[in-house]
C-alpha positions as CSV (number, residue, x, y, z in Angstrom):
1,X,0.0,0.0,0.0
2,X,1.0,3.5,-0.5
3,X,0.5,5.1,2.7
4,X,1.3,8.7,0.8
5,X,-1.7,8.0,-1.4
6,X,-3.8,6.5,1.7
7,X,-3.0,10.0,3.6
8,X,-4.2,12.8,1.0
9,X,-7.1,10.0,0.3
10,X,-8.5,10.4,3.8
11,X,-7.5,14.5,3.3
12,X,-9.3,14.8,0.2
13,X,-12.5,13.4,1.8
14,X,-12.3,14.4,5.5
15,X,-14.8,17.1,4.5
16,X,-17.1,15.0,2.8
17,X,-16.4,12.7,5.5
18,X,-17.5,14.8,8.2
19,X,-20.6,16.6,6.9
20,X,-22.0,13.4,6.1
21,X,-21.2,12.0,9.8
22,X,-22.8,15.0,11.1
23,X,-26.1,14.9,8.7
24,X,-26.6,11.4,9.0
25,X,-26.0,11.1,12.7
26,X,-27.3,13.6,13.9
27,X,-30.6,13.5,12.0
28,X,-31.1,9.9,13.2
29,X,-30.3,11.7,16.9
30,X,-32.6,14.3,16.6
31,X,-35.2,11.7,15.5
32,X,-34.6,9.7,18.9
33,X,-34.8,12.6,20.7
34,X,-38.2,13.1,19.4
35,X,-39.8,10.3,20.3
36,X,-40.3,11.9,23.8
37,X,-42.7,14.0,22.3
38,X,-44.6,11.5,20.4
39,X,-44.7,9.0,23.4
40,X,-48.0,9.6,24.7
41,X,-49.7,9.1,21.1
42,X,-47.1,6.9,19.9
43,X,-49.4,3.6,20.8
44,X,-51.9,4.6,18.8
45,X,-49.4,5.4,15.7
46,X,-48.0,1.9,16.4
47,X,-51.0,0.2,16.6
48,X,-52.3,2.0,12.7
49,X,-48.8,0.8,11.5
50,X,-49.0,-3.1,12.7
51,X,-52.8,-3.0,10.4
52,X,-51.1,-1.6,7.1
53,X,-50.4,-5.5,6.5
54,X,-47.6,-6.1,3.7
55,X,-46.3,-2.7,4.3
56,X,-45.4,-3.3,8.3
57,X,-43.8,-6.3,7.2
58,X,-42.1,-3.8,4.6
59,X,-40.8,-1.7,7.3
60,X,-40.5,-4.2,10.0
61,X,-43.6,-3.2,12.3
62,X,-44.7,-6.9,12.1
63,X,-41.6,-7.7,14.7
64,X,-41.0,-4.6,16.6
65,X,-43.8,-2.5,18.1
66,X,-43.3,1.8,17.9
67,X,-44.3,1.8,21.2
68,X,-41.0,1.2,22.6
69,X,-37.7,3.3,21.9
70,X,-36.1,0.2,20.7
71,X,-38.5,-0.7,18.4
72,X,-38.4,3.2,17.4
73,X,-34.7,2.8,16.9
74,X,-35.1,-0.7,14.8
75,X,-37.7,0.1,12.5
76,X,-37.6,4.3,11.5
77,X,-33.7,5.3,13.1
78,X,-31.6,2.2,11.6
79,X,-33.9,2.7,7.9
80,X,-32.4,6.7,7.9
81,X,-28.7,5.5,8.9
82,X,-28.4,2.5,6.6
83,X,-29.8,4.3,3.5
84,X,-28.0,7.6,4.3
85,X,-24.3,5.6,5.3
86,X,-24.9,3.8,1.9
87,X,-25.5,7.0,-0.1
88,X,-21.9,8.4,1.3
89,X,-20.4,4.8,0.3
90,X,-21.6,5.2,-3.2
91,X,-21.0,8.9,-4.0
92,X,-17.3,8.6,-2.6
93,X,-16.9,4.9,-4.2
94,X,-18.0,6.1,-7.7
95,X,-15.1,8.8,-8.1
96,X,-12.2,7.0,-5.9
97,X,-10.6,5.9,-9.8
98,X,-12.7,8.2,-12.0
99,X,-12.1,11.2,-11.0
100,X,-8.2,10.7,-11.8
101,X,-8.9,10.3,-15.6
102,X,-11.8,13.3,-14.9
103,X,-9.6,16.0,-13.7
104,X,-6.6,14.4,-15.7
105,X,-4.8,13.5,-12.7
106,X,-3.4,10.6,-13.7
107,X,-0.9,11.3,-16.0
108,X,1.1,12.7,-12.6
109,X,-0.4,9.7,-10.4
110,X,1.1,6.6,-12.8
111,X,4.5,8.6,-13.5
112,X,4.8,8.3,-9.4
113,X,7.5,5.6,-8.1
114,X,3.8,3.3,-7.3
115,X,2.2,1.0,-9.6
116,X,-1.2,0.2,-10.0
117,X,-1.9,-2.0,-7.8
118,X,-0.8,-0.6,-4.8
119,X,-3.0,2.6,-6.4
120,X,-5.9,0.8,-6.2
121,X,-5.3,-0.6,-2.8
122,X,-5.0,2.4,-1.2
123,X,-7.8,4.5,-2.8
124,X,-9.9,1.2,-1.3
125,X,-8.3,1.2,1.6
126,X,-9.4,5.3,2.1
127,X,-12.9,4.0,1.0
128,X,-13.2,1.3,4.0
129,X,-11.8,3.8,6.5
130,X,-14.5,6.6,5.7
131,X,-16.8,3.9,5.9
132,X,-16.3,2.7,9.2
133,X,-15.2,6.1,10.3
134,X,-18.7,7.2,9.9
135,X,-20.0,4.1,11.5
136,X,-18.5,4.6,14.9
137,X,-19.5,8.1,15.1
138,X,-23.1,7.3,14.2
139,X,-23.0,4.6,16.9
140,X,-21.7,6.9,19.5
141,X,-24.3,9.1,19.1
142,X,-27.2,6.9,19.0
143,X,-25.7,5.2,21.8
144,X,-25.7,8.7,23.6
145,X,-29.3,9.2,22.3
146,X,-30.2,6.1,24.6
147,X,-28.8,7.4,27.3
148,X,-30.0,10.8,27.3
149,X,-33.5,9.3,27.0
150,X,-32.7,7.0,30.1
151,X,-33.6,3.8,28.1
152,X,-32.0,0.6,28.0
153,X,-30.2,-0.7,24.9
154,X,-29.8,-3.9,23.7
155,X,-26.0,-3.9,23.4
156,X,-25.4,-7.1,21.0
157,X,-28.0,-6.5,18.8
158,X,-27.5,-2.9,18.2
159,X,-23.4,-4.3,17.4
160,X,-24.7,-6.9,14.9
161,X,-26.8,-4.2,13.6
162,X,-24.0,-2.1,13.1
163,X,-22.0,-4.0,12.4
164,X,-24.0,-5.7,9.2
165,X,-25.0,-1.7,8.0
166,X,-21.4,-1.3,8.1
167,X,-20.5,-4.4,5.9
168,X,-23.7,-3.4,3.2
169,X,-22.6,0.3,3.4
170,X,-19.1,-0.8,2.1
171,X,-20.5,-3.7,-0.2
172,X,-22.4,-0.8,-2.2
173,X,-19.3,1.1,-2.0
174,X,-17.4,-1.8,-3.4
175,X,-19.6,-1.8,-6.6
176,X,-19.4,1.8,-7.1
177,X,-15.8,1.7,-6.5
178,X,-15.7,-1.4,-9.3
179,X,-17.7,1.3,-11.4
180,X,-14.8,3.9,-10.9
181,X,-12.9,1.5,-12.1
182,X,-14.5,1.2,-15.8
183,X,-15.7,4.9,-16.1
184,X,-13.8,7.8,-17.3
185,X,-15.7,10.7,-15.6
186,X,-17.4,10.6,-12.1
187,X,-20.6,8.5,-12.3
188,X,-22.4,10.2,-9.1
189,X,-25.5,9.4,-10.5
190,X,-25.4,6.0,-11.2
191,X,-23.6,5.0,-7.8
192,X,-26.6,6.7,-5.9
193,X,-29.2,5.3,-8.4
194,X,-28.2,1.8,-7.8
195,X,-28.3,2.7,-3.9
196,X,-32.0,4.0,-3.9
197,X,-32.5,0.6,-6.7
198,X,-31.2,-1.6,-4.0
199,X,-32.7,-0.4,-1.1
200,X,-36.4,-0.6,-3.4
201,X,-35.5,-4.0,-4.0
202,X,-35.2,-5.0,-0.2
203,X,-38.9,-2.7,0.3
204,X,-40.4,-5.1,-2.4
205,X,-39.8,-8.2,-2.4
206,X,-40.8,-8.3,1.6
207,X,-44.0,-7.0,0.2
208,X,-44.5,-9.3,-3.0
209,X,-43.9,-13.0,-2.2
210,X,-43.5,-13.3,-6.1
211,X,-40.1,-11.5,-6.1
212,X,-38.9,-12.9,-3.0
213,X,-35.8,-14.0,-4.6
214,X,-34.6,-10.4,-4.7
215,X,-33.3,-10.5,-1.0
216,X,-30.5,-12.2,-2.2
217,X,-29.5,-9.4,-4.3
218,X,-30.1,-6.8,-2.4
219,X,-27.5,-5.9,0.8
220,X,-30.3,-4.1,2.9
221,X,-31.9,-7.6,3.3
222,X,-29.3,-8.8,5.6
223,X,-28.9,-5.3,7.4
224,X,-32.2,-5.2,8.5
225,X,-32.1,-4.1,11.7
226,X,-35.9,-5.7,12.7
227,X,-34.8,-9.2,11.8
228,X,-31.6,-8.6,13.6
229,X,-33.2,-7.4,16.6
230,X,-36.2,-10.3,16.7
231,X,-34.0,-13.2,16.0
232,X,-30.3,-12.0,17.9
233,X,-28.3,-12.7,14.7
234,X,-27.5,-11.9,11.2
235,X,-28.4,-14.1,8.4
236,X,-25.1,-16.0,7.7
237,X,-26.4,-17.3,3.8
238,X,-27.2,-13.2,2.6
239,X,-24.3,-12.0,4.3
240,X,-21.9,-14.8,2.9
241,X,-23.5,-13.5,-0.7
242,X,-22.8,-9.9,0.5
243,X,-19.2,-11.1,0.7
244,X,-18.7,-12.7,-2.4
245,X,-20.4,-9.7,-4.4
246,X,-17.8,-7.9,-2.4
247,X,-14.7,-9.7,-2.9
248,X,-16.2,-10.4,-7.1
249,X,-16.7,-6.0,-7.3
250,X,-13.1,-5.2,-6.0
251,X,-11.6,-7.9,-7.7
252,X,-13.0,-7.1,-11.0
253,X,-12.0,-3.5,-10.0
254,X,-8.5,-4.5,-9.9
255,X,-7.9,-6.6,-13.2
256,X,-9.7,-3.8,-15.1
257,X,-7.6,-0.6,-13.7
258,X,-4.9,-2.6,-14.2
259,X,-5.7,-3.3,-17.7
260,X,-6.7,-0.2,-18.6
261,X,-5.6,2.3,-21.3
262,X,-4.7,5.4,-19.2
C-alpha cells in the first residue's frame, strides 16, 4: 500500500467525511430525541402501522412495536442510517478511480515511483476507513441518544446491527468503486441510483412474495435491523453472498484498472 496516497485520500475526503457523519448522525439523533414527544400518542401510531399488513412487514412493524424506543430505533432510526451511510459509500466509491482520468490527474499519479496495484489498494483502503469512520461516530451518538433518553439498549444486537450496515454500506461502495474502475468521468448518479435501486428492492420483495428471490441481491436484506433485533443474529447465507459480491466488485476493480488504457 502506499500510505502517501492513503493519507491525502483520507484528506481529500475528511470534508465530505464529516458533513455526512454529522447529517446522517445527527438526524437519526434528533429523530430519537423526538420520540419523547410522540410518546404519549405513539401507541396509537403503532397500533395503525401493525394494520397496514404487507407494508409493516415492509418496514419491520410486524416484529417490533413503535411503542418502545427500541423498536423506534429498529424500525424508523436504523432505515435513515443504513440508507444515508450507503448513499456516502456510493458517491465517494464512484469517483475513488474516476475522478483521476476526470480531472486528468493521472498522468502525474502513474508517472509516481507506485504502480497500480498498490494505487488501487489504497484508494480502497481510504474507501473502507471513511466507511467505518462514519459508523462509529453514528454509533456513539445513538448510543448517547439512549442514554439521554434514560432507556436501555440492547448492546449485542445494536453491534450486529452495526456491524452488518457497516459491511452493506461498504459492499455498495465496493460496486461503485468497481464502477470507478471502468468509467472515465465521475458516475455520481449512477452509484446513488443503484443505492436508492437496491434499497427498493429490499422494500419489495418483503411486500410481493413473487419477487422474494430479490433479497438475495439486495445488501439491505441482511442489514435489517428488525430481523436482527427479533432473532439476535445476522443471516449467515445473505451476508456470505454480500461477501462474495464484495470480494467479485473489487476484484473485477483491480484486473480492469490494471488493464486499462490510461
Amino acid at each position: 500500500m502506499n500510505m502517501a496516497l492513503y493519507r491525502h485520500e483520507m484528506k481529500m475526503n475528511a470534508k465530505s467525511l464529516c458533513l455526512w457523519s454529522l447529517c446522517v448522525g445527527l438526524m437519526c439523533f434528533g429523530c430519537m430525541l423526538l420520540y419523547s414527544s410522540l410518546e404519549e400518542s405513539i401507541q396509537g401510531i403503532a397500533d395503525s402501522f401493525s394494520d397496514l399488513g404487507a407494508m409493516s412487514a415492509a418496514l419491520g412493524m410486524d416484529k417490533m412495536s413503535l411503542a418502545t424506543l427500541t423498536g423506534y430505533y429498529a424500525t424508523e432510526i436504523t432505515m435513515m442510517h443504513g440508507l444515508g451511510g450507503a448513499m456516502f459509500a456510493a458517491i465517494l466509491g464512484t469517483g475513488l478511480l474516476s475522478k483521476e482520468e476526470s480531472a486528468h490527474t493521472t498522468e502525474f499519479l502513474n508517472v509516481l515511483p507506485t504502480n497500480r496495484r498498490k494505487i488501487i489498494l489504497s484508494k480502497y483502503l481510504a474507501l473502507v476507513s471513511n466507511v467505518l469512520l462514519l459508523n462509529i461516530f453514528c454509533m456513539a451518538l445513538y448510543c448517547l441518544g439512549f442514554v439521554v433518553m434514560g432507556e436501555e439498549m440492547n448492546r449485542q444486537e445494536m453491534l450486529l446491527y452495526h456491524a452488518a450496515a457497516c459491511f452493506m454500506q461498504l459492499e455498495i461502495g465496493t460496486i461503485c468503486f468497481f464502477l470507478s474502475a471502468c468509467a472515465r468521468r465521475i458516475t455520481i448518479g449512477l452509484g446513488l441510483g443503484i443505492t436508492i435501486l437496491l434499497f427498493a428492492c429490499d422494500m419489495m420483495c418483503r411486500i410481493v412474495p413473487a419477487i422474494e428471490g430479490l433479497s438475495y441481491v439486495t445488501p439491505f436484506y441482511y442489514a435489517n435491523a428488525a430481523d436482527i433485533f427479533t432473532k439476535g443474529e445476522i443471516n449467515g447465507v445473505m451476508l456470505a453472498i454480500g461477501a462474495g459480491i464484495l470480494i467479485f466488485a473489487y476484484v473485477a476493480a483491480w484486473l480492469i484498472y490494471e488493464k486499462k488504457d490510461l
